[in-house]
N, C-alpha and C positions, 0 to 999 in steps of 0.2 A: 504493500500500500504506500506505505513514506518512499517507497524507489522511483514508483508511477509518480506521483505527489511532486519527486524534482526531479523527473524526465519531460513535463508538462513546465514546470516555472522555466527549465533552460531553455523548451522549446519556445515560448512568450520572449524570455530577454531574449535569445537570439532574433526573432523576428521584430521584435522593436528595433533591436541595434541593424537589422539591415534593410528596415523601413529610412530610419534616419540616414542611415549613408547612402539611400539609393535616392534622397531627394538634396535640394539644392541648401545653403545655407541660409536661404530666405526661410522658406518651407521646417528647416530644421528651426528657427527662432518663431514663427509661428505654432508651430508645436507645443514648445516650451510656453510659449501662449498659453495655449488651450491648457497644459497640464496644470500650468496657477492657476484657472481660475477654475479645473476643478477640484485644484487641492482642496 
């Protein structure tokens, strides 16, 4: 169960982290946007 549990968190960061690198630096501080105001 806890193996599955962070086989699914690594699979999220990694597609966060290659969302952010496959757009532009605009697009990357718009993000950072959106993440404060749903902090």
């Amino acid at each position: 169960m806890c193996y599955e549990r962070s086989i699914s968190l690594w699979k999220s960061m990694f597609l966060i982290y290659m969302y952010i690198n496959s757009k532009s630096f605009y697009k990357c501080e718009r993000l950072k946007e959106l993440i404060n105001c749903l902090a």
